[in-house]
C-alpha positions as a Markdown table, in Angstrom:
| # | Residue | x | y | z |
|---|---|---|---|---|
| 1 | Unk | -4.5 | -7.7 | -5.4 |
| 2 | Unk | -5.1 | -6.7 | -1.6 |
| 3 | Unk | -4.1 | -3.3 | -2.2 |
| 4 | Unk | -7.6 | -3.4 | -4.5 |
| 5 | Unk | -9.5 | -5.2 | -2.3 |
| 6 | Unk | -8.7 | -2.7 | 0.3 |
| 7 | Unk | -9.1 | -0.2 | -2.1 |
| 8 | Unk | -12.3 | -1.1 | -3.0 |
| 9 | Unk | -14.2 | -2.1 | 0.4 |
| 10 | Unk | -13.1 | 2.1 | 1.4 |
| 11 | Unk | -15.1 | 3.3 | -1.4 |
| 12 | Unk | -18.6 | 1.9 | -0.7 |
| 13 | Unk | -17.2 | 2.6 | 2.4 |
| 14 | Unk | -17.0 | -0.8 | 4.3 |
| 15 | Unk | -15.1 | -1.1 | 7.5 |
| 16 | Unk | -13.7 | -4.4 | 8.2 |
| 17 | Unk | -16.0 | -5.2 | 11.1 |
| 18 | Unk | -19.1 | -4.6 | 8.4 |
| 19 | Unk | -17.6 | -6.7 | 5.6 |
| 20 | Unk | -17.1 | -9.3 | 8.1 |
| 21 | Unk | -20.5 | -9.7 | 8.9 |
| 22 | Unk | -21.7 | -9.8 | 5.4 |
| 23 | Unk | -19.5 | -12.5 | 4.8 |
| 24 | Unk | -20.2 | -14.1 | 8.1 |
| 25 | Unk | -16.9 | -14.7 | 9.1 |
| 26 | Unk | -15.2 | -12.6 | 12.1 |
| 27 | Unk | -13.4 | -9.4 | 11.8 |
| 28 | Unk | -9.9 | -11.2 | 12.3 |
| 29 | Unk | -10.5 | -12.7 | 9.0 |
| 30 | Unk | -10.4 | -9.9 | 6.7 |
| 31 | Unk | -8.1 | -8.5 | 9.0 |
| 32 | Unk | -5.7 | -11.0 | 8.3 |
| 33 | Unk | -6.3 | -11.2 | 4.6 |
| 34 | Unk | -5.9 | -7.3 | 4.2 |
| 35 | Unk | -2.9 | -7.8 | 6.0 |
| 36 | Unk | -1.7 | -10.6 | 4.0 |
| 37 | Unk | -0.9 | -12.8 | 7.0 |
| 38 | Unk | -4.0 | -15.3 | 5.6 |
| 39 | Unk | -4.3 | -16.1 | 2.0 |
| 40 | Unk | -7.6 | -16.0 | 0.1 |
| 41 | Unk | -8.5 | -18.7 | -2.1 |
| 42 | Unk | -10.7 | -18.1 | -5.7 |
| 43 | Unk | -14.1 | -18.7 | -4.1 |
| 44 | Unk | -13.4 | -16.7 | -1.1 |
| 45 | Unk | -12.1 | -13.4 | -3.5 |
| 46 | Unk | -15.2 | -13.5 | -5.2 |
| 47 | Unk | -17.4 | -14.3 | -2.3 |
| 48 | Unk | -15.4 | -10.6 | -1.0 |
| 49 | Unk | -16.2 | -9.2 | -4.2 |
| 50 | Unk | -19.8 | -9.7 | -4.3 |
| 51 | Unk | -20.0 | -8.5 | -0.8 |
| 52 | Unk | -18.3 | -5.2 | -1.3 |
| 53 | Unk | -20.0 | -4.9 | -4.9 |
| 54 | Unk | -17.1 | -5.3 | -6.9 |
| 55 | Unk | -16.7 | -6.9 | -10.0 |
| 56 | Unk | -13.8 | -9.4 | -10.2 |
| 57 | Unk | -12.8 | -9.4 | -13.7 |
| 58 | Unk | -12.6 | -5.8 | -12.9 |
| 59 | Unk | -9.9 | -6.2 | -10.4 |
| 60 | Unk | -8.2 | -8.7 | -11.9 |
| 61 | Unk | -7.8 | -6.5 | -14.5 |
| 62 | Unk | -6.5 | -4.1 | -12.6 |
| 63 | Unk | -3.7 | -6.5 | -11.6 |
């Protein structure tokens, strides 16, 4: 599932340092979760997928 998130942030294009302050959080934090050294929990995917306009029954699907 990172692999789409990732995936997905490069096409709007996003870097991490944007997303970050959309979400309000700091840079180390999607750091981190792209890296997989954090884990995300269900609130905080979708709260990434509104932020980089994705649908999240779409990447779920994807899985």
């Amino acid at each position: 599932m990172l692999r789409l998130l990732i995936t997905a942030r490069k096409q709007k294009p996003l870097t991490q340092v944007e997303l970050a302050q959309k979400l309000k959080k700091p840079q180390s934090f999607v750091s981190k979760y792209e890296l997989g050294e954090r884990r995300i929990d269900v609130i905080e995917f979708i709260t990434i997928c509104e932020a980089i306009s994705a649908d999240p029954c779409d990447i779920i699907r994807q899985l």
